[in-house]
C-alpha positions in Angstrom: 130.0 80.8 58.0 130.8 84.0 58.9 128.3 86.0 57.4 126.1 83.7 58.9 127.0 84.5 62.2 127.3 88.3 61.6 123.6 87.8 60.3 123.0 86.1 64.0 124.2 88.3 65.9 122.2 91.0 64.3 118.8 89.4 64.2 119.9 88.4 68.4 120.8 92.0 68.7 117.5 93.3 67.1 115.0 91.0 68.9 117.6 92.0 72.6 116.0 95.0 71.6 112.2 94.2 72.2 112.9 92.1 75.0 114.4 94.9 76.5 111.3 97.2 76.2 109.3 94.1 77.5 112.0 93.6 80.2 111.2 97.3 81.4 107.7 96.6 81.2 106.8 94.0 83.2 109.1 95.0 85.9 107.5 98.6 86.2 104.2 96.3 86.1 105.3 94.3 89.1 107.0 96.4 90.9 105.3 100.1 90.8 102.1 100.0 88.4 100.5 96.9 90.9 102.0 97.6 94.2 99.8 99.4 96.4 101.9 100.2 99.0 103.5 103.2 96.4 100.2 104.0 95.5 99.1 104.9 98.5 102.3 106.8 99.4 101.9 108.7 96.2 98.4 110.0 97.4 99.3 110.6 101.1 102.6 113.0 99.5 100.2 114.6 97.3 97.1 117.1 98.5 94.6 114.1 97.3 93.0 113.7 100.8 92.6 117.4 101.9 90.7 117.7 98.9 88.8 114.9 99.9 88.2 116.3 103.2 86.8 119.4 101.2 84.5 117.7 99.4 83.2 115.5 102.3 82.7 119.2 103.8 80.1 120.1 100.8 78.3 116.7 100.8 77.7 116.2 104.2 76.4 120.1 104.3 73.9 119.0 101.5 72.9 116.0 103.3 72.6 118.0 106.5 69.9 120.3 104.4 68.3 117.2 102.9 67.5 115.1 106.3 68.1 117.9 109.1 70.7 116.1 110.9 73.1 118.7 112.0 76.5 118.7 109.5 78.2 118.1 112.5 77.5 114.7 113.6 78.4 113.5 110.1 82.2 115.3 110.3 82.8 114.6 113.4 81.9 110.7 112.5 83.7 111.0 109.3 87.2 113.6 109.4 89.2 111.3 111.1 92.0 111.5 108.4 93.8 108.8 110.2 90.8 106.9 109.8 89.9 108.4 106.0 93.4 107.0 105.0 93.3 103.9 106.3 90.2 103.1 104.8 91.2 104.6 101.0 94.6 102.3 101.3 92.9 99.5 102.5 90.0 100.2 99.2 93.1 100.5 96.8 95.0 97.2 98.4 91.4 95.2 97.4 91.4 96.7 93.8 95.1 95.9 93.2 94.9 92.6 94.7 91.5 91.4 92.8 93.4 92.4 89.9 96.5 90.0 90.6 94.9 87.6 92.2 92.9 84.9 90.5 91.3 83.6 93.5 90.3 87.2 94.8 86.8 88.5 95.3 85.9 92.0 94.8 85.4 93.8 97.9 85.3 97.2 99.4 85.2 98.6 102.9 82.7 100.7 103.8 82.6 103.5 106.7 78.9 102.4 108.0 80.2 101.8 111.5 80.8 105.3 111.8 77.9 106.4 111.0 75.7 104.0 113.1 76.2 105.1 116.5 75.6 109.2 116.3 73.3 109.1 113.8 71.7 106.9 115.6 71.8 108.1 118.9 71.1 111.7 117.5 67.6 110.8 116.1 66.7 108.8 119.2 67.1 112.2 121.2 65.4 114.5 119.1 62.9 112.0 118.8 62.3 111.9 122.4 62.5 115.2 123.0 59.5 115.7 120.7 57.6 113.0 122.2 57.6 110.9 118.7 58.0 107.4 118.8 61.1 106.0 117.6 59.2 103.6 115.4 59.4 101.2 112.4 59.2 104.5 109.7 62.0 106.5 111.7 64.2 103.5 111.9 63.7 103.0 108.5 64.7 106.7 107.8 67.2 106.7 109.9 68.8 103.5 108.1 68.7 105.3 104.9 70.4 108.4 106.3 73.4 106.0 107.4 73.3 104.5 104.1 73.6 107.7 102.5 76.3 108.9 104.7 78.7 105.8 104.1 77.6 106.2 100.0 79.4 109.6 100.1 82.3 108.2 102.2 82.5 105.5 99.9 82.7 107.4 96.9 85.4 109.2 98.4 87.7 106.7 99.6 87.7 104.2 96.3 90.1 105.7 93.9 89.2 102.9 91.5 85.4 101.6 92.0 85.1 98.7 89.7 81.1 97.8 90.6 80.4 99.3 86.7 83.2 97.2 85.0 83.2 93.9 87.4 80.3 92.2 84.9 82.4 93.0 82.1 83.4 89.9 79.9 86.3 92.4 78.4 87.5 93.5 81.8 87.5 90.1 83.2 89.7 89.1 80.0 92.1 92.2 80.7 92.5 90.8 84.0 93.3 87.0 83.2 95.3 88.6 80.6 97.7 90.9 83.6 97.7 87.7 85.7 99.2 85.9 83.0 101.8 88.3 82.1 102.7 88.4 86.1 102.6 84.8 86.2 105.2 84.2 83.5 107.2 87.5 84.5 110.2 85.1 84.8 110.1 84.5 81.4 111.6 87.9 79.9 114.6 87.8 82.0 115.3 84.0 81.0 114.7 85.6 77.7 117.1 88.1 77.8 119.9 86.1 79.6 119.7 83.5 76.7 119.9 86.1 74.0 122.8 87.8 75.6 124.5 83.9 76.1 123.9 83.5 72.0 125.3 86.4 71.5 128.3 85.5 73.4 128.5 82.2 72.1 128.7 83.9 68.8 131.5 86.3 70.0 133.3 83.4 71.1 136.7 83.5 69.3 136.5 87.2 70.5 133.9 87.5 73.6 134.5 90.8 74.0 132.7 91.3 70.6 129.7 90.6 71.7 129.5 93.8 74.4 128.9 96.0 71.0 125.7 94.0 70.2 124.3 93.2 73.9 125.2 97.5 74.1 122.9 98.0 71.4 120.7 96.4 72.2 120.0 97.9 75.3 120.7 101.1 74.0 117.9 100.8 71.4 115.6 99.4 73.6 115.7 102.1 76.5 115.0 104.6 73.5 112.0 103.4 73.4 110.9 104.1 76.6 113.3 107.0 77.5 111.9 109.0 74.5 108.2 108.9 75.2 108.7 109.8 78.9 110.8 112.7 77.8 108.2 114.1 75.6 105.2 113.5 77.9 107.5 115.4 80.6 108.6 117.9 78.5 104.7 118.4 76.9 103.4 118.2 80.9 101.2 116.1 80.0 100.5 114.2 83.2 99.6 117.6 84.4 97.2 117.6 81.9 95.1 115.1 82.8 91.9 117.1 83.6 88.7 115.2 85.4 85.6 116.8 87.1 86.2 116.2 90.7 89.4 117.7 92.1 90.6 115.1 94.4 90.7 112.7 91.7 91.8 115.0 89.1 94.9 115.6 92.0 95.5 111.5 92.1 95.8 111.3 88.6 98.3 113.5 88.1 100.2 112.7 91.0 100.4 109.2 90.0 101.2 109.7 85.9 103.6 112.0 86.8 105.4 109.6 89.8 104.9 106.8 86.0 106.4 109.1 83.7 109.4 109.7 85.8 110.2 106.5 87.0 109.6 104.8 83.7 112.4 107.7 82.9 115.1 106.7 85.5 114.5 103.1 84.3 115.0 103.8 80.9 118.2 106.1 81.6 119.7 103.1 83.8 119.0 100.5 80.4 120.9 103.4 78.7 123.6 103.8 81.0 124.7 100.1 81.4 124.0 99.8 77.1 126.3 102.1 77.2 128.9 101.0 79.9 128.6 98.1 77.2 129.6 99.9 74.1 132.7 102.0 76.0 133.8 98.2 77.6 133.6 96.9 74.0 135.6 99.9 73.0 138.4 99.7 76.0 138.8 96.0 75.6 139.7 96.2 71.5 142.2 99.4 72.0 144.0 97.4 74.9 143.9 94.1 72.4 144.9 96.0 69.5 147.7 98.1 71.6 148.8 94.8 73.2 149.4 93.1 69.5 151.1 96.1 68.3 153.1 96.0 71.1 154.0 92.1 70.8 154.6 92.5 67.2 157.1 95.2 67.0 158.5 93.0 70.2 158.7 90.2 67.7 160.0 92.8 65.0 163.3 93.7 67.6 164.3 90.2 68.1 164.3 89.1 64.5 166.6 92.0 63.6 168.6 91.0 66.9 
């Protein structure tokens, strides 16, 4: 009976450990990797929005070339970064929440409205101070200009654009797939408290026992997450990351570094309370073993009294 529980205890102690991992998991899901409120703080700490203010710089130069609308009137619509933030957080709430979401459509905002108005109004002018009709083909020019305009904001200001993946039968999967996992998050905590109350009902002619195999547990679990962050700090490998456009290249990095280290702390606190375990475990059984010395010699004294 006793090896049987010893054999318990282990197999308890071993699964604690995978639950642990998935424990870590699902709460950096929940709480970081979907929440788009640290997202977006990430990218408003980082340079991620000058550089986008850059590169709207060098578009909207191009397009000024390309339709002779002075670069101006698209800027001066456009490099509100107030306005540019708002509209990239609002881009990355739609993403996130499609993604959690069952009932979500996929959405995005788009800057059109601030194009309308000046380009608008510029093209009236110049039309009318060249005596050309502001007609059906201008309109329809002008239209397109707009359309171009709030295309390059657009591209700018959707960190993840998921109009090539939407159709997807395998992203559509992935996606039931993180909604189920968020769904049932409540599950690996259940898990874990009824693994750690076996192992205590186990432990139960000596409770204290079971703080050496819950400590394990923990402690072999956060390994598996401590290590891996370690190395990709220690490698730099979120700095690594290397994409074509700059702003994005910047958000990347920002964010898989802000990952890394936070899956890191987590990790370390699994560690440290692991091991608050396995020094508790190891307190508790000198003060047990001291106490029966102590009531033994006690009981020594007063048979020889």
């Amino acid at each position: 009976m006793r090896n049987i529980k010893k054999i318990g205890r282990v197999i308890l102690s071993f699964l604690l450990m995978f639950v642990v991992v998935a424990l870590i998991g699902v709460i950096f899901m929940k709480q970081i990797l979907m929440n788009a409120s640290d997202l977006n703080q990430q990218l408003e700490d980082s340079s991620y929005y000058t550089q986008i203010e850059e590169s709207l710089s060098a578009k909207f130069k191009t397009l000024s070339l390309e339709t002779s609308i002075p670069e101006e009137i698209f800027v001066e619509a456009a490099m509100d970064q107030h306005g540019l933030q708002q509209l990239a957080r609002t881009n990355n709430e739609q993403v996130l929440n499609y993604l959690i979401d069952p009932d979500a459509t996929y959405a995005t905002t788009t800057a059109r409205s601030l194009f309308e108005e000046p380009v608008t109004a510029y093209v009236e002018n110049y039309a009318a101070g060249h005596n050309q009709p502001f007609d059906d083909s201008l309109q329809a020019q002008t239209v397109a200009v707009i359309d171009e305009a709030t295309a390059i904001v657009g591209s700018h200001t959707m960190l993840f654009n998921l109009d090539n993946v939407i159709s997807f039968p395998q992203f559509q999967t992935f996606r039931k797939m993180l909604q189920t996992v968020l769904a049932y998050f409540y599950l690996v905590p259940l898990t874990f408290f009824l693994i750690a109350v076996a192992l205590v009902g186990l432990s139960r002619r000596l409770p204290h026992r079971s703080l050496i195999w819950i400590g394990s547990g923990l402690v072999s679990g956060s390994a598996f997450v401590i290590i891996p962050a370690i190395v990709a700090l220690s490698l730099k490998i979120p700095q690594r990351i290397t994409v074509s456009t700059d702003y994005i290249n910047t958000a990347l990095r920002t964010l898989a570094m802000h990952y890394t280290t936070l899956l890191l702390v987590a990790g370390a606190m699994v560690f440290f309370l692991g091991t608050a375990c396995l020094v508790g475990y190891n307190l508790i059984s000198k003060a047990k073993q001291a106490a029966y010395w102590q009531n033994r010699d006690y009981a020594t004294e007063m048979e020889q009294y």
